[in-house]
DOMARDREN-256270 format. One record per residue (C-alpha): residue number from 1; residue in three letters; chain; y, z, x. Coordinates in steps of 0.05 Angstrom, whole numbers, plus 5000, padded with zeros to 4 digits. Last residue first. Layout:
<sites>
site nr: NUM, rest: ALA, kette: A, v: Y, w: Z, u: X;
...
</sites>
This chain:
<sites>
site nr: 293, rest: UNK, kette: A, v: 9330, w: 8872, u: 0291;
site nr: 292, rest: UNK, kette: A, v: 9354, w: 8800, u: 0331;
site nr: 291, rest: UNK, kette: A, v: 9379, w: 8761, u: 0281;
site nr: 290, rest: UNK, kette: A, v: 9447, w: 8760, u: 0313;
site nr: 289, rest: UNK, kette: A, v: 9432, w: 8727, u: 0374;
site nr: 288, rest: UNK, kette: A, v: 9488, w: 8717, u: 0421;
site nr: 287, rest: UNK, kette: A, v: 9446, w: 8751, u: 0479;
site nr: 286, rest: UNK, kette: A, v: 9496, w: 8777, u: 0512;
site nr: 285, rest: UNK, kette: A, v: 9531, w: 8798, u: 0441;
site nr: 284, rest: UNK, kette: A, v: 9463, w: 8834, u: 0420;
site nr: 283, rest: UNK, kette: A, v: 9458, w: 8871, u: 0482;
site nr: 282, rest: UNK, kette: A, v: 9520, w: 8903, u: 0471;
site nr: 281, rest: UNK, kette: A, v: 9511, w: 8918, u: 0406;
site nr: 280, rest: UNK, kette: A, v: 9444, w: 8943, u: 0404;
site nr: 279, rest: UNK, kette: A, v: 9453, w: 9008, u: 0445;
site nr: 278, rest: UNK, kette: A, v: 9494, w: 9058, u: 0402;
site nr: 277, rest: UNK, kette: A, v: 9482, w: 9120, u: 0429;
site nr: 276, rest: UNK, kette: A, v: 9423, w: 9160, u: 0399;
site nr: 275, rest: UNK, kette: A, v: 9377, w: 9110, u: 0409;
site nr: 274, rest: UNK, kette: A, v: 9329, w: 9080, u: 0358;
site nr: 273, rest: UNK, kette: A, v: 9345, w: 9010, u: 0364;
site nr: 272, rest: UNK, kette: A, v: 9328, w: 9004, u: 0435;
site nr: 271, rest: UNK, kette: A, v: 9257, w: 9021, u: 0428;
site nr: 270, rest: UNK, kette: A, v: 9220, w: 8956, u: 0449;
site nr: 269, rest: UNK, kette: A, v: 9196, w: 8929, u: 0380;
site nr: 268, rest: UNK, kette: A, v: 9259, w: 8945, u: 0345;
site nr: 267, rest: UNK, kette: A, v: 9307, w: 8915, u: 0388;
site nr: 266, rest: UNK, kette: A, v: 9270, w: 8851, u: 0391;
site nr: 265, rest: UNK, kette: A, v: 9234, w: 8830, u: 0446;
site nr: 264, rest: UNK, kette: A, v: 9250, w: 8769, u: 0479;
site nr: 263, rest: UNK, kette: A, v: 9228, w: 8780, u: 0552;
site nr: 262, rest: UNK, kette: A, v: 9309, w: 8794, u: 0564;
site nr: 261, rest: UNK, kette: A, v: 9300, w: 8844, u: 0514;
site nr: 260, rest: UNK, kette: A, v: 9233, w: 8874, u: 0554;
site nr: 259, rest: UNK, kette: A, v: 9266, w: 8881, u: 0620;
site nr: 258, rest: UNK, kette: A, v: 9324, w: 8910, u: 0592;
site nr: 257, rest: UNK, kette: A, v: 9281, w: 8973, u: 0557;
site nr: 256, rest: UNK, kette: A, v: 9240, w: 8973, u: 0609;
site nr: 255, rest: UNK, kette: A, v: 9294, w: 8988, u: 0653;
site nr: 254, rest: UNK, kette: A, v: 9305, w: 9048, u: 0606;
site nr: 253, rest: UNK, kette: A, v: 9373, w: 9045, u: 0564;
site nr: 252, rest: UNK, kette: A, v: 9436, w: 9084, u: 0573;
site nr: 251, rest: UNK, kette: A, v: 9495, w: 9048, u: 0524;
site nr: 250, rest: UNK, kette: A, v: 9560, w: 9072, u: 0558;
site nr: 249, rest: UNK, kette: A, v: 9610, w: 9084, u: 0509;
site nr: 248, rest: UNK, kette: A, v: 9667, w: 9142, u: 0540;
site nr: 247, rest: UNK, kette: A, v: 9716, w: 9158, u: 0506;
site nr: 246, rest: UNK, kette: A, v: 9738, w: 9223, u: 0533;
site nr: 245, rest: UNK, kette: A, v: 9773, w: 9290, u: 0507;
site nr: 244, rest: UNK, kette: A, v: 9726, w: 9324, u: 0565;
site nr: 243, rest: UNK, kette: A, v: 9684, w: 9377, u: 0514;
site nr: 242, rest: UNK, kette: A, v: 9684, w: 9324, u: 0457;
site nr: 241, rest: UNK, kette: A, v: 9667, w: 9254, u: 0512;
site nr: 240, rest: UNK, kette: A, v: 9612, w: 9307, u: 0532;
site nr: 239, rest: UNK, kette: A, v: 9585, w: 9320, u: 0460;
site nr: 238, rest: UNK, kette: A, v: 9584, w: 9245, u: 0442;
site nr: 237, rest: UNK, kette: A, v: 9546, w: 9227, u: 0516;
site nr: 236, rest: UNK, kette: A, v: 9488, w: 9279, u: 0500;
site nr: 235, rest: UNK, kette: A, v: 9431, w: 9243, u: 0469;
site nr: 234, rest: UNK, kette: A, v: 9438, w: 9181, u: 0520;
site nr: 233, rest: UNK, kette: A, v: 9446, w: 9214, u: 0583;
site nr: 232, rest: UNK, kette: A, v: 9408, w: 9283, u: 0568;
site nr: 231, rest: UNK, kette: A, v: 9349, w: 9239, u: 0538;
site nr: 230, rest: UNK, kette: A, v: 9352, w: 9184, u: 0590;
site nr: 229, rest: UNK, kette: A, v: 9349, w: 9233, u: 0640;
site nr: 228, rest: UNK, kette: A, v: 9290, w: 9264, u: 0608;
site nr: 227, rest: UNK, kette: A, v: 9251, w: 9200, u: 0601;
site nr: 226, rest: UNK, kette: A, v: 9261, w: 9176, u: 0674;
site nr: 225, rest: UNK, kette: A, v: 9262, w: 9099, u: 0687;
site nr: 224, rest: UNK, kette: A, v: 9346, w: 9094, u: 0688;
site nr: 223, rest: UNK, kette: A, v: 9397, w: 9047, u: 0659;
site nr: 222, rest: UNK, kette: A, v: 9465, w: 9058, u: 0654;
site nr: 221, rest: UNK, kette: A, v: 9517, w: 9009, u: 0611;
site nr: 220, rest: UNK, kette: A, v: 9578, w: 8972, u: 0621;
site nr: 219, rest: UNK, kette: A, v: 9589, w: 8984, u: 0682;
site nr: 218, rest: UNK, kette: A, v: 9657, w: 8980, u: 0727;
site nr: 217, rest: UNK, kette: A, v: 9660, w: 9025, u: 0776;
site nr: 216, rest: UNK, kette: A, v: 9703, w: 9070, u: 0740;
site nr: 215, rest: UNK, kette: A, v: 9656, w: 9072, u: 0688;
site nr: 214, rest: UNK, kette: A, v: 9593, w: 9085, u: 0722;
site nr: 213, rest: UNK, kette: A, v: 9639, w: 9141, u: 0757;
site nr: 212, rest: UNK, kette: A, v: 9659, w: 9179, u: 0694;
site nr: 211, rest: UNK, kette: A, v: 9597, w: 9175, u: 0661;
site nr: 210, rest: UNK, kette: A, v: 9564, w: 9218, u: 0718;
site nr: 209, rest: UNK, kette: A, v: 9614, w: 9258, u: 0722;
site nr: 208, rest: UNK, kette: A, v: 9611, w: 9278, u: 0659;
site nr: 207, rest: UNK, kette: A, v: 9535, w: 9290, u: 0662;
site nr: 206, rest: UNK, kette: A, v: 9546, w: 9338, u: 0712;
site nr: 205, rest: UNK, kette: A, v: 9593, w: 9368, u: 0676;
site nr: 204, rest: UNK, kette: A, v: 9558, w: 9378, u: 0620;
site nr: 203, rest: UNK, kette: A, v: 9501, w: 9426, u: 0666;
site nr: 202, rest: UNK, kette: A, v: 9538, w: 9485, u: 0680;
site nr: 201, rest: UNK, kette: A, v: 9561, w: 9502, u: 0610;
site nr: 200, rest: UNK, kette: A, v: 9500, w: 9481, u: 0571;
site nr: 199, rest: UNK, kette: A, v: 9456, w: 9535, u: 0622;
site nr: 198, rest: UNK, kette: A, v: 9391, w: 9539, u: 0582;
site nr: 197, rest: UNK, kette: A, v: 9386, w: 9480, u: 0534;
site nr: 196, rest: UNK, kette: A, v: 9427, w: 9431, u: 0584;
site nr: 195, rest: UNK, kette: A, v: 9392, w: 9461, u: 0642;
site nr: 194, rest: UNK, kette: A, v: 9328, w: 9417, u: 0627;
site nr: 193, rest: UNK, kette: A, v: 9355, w: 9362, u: 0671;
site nr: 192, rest: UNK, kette: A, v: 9417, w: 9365, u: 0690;
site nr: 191, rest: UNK, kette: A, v: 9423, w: 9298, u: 0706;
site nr: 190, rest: UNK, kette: A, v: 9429, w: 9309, u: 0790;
site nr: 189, rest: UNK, kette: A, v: 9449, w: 9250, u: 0823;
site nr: 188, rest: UNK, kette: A, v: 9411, w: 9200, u: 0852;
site nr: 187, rest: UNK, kette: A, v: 9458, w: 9139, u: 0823;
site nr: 186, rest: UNK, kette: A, v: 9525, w: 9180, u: 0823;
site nr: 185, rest: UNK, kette: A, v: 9559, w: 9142, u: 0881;
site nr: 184, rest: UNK, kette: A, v: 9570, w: 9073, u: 0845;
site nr: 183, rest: UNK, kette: A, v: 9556, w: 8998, u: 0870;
site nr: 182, rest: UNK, kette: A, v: 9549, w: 8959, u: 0805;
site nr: 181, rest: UNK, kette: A, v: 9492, w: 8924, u: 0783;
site nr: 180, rest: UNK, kette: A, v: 9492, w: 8853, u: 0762;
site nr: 179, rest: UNK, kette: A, v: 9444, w: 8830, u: 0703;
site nr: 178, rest: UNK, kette: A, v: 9402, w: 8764, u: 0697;
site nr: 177, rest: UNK, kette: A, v: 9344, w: 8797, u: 0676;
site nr: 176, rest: UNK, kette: A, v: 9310, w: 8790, u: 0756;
site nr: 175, rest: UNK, kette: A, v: 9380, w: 8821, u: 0764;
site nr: 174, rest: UNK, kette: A, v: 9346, w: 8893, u: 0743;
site nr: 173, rest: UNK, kette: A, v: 9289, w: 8887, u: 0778;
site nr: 172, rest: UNK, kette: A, v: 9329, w: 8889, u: 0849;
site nr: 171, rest: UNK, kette: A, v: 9367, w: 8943, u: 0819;
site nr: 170, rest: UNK, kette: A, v: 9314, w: 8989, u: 0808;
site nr: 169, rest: UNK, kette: A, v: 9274, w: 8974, u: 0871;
site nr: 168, rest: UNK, kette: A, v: 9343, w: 8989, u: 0907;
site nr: 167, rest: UNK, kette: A, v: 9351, w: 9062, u: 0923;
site nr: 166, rest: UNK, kette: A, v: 9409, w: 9091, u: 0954;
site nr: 165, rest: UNK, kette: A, v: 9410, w: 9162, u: 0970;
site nr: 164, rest: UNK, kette: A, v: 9324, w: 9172, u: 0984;
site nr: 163, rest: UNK, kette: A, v: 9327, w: 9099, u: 1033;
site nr: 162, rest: UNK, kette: A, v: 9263, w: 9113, u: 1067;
site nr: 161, rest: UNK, kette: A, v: 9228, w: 9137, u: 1006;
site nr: 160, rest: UNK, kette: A, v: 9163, w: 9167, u: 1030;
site nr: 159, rest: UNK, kette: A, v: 9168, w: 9214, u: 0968;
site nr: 158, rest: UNK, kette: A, v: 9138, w: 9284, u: 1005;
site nr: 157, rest: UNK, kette: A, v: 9177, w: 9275, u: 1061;
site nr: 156, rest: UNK, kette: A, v: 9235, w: 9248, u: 1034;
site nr: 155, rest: UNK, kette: A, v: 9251, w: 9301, u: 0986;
site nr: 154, rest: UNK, kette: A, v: 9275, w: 9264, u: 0945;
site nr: 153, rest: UNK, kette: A, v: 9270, w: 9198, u: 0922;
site nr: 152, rest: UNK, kette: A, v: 9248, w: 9194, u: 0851;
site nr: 151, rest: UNK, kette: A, v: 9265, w: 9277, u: 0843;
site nr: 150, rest: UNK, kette: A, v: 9343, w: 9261, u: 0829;
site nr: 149, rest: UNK, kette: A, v: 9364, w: 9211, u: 0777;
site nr: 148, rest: UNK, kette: A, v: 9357, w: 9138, u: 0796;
site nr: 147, rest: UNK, kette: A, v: 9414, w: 9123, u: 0757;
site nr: 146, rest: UNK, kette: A, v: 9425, w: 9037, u: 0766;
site nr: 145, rest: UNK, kette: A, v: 9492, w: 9028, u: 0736;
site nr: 144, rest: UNK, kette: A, v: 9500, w: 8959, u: 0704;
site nr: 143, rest: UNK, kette: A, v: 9544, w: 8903, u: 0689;
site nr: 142, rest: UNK, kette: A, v: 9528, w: 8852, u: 0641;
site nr: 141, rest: UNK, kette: A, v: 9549, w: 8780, u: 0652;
site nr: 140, rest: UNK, kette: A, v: 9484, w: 8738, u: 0648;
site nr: 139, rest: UNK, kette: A, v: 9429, w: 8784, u: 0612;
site nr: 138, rest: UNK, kette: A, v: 9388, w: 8723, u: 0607;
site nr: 137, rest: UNK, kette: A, v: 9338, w: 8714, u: 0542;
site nr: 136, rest: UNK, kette: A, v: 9281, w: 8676, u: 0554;
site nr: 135, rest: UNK, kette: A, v: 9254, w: 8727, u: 0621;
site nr: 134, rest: UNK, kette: A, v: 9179, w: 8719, u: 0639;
site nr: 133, rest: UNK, kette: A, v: 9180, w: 8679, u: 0695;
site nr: 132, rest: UNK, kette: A, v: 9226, w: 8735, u: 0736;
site nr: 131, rest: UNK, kette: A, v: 9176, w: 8791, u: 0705;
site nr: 130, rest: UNK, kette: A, v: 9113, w: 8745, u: 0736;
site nr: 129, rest: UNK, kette: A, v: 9150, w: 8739, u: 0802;
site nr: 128, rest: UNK, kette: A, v: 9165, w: 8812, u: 0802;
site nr: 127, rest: UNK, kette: A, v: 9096, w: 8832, u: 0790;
site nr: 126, rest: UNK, kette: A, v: 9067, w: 8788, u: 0846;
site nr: 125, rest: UNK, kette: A, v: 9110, w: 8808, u: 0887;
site nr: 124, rest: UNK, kette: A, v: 9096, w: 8888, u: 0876;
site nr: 123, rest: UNK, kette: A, v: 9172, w: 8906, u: 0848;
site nr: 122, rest: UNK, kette: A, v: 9142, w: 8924, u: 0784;
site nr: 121, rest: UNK, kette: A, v: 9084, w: 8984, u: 0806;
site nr: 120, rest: UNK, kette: A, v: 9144, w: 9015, u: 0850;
site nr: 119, rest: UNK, kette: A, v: 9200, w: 9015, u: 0802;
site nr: 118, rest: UNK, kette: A, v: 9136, w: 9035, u: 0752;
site nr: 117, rest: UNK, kette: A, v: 9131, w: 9100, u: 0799;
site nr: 116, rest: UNK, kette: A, v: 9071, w: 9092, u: 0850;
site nr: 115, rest: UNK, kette: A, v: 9020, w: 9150, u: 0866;
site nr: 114, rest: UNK, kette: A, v: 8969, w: 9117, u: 0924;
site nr: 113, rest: UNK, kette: A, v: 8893, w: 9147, u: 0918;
site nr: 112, rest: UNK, kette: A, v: 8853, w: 9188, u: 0964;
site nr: 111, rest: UNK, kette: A, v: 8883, w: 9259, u: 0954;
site nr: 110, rest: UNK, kette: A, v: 8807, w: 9277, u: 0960;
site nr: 109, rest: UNK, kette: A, v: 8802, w: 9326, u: 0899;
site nr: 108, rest: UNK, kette: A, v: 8737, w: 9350, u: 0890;
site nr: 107, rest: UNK, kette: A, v: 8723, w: 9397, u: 0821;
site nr: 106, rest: UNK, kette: A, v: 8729, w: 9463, u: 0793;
site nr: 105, rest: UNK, kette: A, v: 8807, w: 9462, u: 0790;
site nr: 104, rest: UNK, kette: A, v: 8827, w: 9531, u: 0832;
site nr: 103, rest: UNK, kette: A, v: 8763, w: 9513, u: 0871;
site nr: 102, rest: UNK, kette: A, v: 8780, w: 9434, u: 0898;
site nr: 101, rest: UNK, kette: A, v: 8859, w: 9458, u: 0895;
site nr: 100, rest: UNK, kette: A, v: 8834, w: 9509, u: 0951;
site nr: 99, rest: UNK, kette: A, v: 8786, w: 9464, u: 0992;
site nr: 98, rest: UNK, kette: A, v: 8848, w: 9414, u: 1003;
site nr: 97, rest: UNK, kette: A, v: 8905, w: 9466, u: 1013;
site nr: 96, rest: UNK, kette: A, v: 8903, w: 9450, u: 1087;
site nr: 95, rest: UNK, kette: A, v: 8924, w: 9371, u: 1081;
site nr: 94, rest: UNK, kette: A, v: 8912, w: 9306, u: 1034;
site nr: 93, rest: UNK, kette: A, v: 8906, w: 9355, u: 0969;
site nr: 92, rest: UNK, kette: A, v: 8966, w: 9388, u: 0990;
site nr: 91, rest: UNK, kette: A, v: 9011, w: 9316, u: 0994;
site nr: 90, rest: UNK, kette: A, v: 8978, w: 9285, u: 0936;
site nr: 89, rest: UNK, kette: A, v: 9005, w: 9350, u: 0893;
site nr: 88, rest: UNK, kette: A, v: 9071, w: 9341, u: 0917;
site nr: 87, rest: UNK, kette: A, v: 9066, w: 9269, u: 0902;
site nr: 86, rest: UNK, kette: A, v: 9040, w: 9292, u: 0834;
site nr: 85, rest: UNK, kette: A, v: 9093, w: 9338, u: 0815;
site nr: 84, rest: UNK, kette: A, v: 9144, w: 9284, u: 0837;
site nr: 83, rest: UNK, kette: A, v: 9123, w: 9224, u: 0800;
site nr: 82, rest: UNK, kette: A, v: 9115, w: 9279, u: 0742;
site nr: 81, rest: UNK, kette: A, v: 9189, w: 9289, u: 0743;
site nr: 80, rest: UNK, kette: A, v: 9196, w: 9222, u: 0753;
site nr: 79, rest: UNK, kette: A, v: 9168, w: 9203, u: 0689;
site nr: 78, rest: UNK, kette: A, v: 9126, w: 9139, u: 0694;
site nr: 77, rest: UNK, kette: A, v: 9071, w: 9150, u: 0738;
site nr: 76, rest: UNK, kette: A, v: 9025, w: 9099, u: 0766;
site nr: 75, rest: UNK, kette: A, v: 8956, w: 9117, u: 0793;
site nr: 74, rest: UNK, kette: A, v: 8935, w: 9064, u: 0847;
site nr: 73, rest: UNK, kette: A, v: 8856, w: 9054, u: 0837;
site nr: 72, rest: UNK, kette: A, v: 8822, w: 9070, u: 0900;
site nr: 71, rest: UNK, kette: A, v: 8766, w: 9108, u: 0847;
site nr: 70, rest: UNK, kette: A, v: 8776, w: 9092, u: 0775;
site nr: 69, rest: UNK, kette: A, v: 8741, w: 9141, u: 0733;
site nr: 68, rest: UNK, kette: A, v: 8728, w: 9192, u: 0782;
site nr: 67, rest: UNK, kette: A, v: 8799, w: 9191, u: 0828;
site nr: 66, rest: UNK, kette: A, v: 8831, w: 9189, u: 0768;
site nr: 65, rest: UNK, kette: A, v: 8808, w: 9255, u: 0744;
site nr: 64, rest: UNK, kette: A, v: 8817, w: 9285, u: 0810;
site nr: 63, rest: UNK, kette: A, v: 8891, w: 9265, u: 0813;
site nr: 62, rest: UNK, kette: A, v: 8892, w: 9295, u: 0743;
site nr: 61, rest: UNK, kette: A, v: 8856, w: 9359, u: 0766;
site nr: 60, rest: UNK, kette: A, v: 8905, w: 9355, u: 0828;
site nr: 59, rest: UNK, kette: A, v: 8971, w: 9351, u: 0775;
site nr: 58, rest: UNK, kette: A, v: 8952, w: 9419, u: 0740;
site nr: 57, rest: UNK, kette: A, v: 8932, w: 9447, u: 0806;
site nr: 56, rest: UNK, kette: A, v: 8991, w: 9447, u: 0847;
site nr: 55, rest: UNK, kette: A, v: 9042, w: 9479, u: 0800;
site nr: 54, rest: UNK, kette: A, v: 8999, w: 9533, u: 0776;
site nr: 53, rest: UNK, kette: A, v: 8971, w: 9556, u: 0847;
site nr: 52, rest: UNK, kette: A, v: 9052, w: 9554, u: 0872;
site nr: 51, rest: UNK, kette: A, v: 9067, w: 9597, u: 0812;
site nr: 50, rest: UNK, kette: A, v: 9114, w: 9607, u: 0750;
site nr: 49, rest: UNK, kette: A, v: 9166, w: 9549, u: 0771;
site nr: 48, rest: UNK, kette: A, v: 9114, w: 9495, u: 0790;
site nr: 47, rest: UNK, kette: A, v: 9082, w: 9501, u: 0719;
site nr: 46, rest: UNK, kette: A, v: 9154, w: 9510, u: 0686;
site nr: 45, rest: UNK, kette: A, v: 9186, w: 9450, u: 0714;
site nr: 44, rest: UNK, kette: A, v: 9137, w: 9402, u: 0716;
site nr: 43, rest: UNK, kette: A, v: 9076, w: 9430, u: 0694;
site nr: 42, rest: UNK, kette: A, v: 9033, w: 9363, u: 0704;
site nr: 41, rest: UNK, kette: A, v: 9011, w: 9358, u: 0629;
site nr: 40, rest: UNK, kette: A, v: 8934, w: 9346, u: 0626;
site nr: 39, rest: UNK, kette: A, v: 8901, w: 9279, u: 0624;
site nr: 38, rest: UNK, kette: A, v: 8829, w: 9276, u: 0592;
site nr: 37, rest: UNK, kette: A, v: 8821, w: 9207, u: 0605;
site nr: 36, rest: UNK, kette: A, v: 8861, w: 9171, u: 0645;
site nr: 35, rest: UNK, kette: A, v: 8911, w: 9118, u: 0624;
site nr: 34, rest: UNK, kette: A, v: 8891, w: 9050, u: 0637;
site nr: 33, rest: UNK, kette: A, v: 8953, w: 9006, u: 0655;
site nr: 32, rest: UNK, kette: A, v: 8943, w: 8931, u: 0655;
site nr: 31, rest: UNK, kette: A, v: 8995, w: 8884, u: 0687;
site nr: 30, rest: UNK, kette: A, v: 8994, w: 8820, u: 0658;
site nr: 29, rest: UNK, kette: A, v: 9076, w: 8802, u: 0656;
site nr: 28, rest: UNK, kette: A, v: 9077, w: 8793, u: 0584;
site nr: 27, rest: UNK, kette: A, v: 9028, w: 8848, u: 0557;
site nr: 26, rest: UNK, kette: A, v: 9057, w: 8894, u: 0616;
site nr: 25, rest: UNK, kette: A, v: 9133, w: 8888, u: 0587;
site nr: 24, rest: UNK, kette: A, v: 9107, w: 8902, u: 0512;
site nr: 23, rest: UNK, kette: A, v: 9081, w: 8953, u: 0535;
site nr: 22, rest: UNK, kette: A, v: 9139, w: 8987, u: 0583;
site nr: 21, rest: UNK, kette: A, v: 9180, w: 8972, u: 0517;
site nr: 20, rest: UNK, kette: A, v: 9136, w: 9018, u: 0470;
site nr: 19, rest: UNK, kette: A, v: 9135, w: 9076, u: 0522;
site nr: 18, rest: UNK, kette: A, v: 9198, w: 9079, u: 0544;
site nr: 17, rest: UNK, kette: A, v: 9228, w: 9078, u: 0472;
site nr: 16, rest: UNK, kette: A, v: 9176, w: 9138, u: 0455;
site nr: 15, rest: UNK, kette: A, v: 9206, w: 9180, u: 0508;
site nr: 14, rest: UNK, kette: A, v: 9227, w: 9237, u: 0482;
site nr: 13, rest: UNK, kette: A, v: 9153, w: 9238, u: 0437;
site nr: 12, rest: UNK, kette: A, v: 9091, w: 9204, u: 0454;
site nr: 11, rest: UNK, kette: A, v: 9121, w: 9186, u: 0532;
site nr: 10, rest: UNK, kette: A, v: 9134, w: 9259, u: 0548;
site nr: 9, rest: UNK, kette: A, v: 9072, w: 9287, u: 0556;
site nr: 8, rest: UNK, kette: A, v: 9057, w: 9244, u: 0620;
site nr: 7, rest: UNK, kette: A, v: 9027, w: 9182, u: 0622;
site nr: 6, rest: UNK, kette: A, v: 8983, w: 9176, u: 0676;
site nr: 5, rest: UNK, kette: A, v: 8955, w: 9115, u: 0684;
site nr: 4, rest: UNK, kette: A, v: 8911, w: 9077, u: 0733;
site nr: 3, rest: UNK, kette: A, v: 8933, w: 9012, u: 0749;
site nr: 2, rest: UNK, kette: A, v: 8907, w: 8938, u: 0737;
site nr: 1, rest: UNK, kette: A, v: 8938, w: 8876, u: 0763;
</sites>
């Protein structure tokens, strides 16, 4: 199974975990993902945010791109912030603002090709039955909150997503590890996102709430496919549980992240030993290897 492959600018850096566990995950299930070449950031927030021009053509050139190098490829995006940006721009370049992406980024853009999130790229069947061979190490009595996060599923009719409040792909991978995933009302909820810098205030207790209801309903830990979710939920648990007076220690991993530890990868080699949170120990003790590193 091979995939075009954007990336997105946060994969070298914020989401360095996510990126060394999603490849260590592909190298055991056989999925290839070939990034394109010459890639450009997808403006996410502040590209949509300055203009409507800005925020559609940075993602069209790199639909365009992909549609040159690997034409009726699938492109499969990681972040879901850039999942979003390039549905969006899928959506123009497949209607009335075709000819006008085609000029504002010197080249034809045909909106030909299908943008899947890794949820999406896993759960193909043969994908899932090569992740469900793939697993050494069962993650047999964990308890997990699937956080979707907010721009995965919505809106609708740009997405596709029939079910946009309560996703499944995500859990449905997760017990291929072995896992069970709790039932909690905070799973397309609203992170934050880049708010936390700008508004601090308004956007903790988002995030408290958040923690709050994966614990009441039981988890153990969060996982979630979206690099800047997992960077407000795992870098900023310590100064929520301050603000609230809480204790809350909810290890937030990337599905990858599980997928690749039940796989047998070491903590080091998929990511999990550099969080901010604490995230070996829990694993470690389902796994009842100590060597593990």
């Amino acid at each position: 199974m091979k995939y075009s492959y954007f990336p997105g600018c946060g994969m070298e850096a914020t989401g360095i975990e996510y990126a060394k566990s999603l490849a260590f995950v592909n190298r055991a299930i056989g999925v290839e993902f070939i990034e394109i070449d010459d890639w450009n950031c997808c403006g996410a927030t502040a590209g949509h945010s300055t203009s409507h021009e800005l925020g559609m053509a940075l993602p069209a050139r790199n639909l365009a791109l992909s549609e040159q190098q690997r034409p009726g490829m699938p492109i499969v995006v990681p972040c879901a912030s850039c999942y979003s940006r390039m549905k969006y721009a899928l959506q123009a370049a497949q209607g009335s603002e075709n000819e006008k992406l085609s000029r504002l980024i010197g080249m034809p853009v045909s909106g030909a090709a299908e943008i899947v999130s890794i949820m999406e790229a896993y759960s193909d069947p043969v994908a899932a039955e090569a992740i469900k061979a793939a697993i050494k190490k069962p993650l047999d009595g964990l308890k997990v909150a699937c956080y979707y996060g907010c721009l995965y599923t919505r809106p609708p009719k740009v997405t596709g997503m029939e079910n946009c409040e309560d996703p499944q792909a995500m859990d449905e991978l997760v017990r291929l590890t072995g896992a069970a995933c709790v039932d909690w009302a905070f799973k397309t909820e609203c992170c934050g996102a880049g708010h936390h810098v700008d508004l601090p205030a308004e956007s903790k207790p988002l995030l408290y709430k958040i923690y709050k209801n994966a614990r009441a309903n039981g988890a153990q830990a969060i996982i979630t496919a979206c690099p800047m979710c997992m960077m407000n939920l795992d870098m900023r648990q310590g100064a929520v549980n301050m603000a609230y007076g809480e204790d809350f220690d909810l290890p937030v991993y990337f599905l990858t992240e599980l997928l690749a530890v039940a796989m047998g990868a070491g903590f080091g080699e998929c990511g999990v030993a550099t969080h901010f949170h604490p995230a070996k120990k829990l694993l470690q003790n389902l796994i009842n290897n100590k060597e593990v590193v």
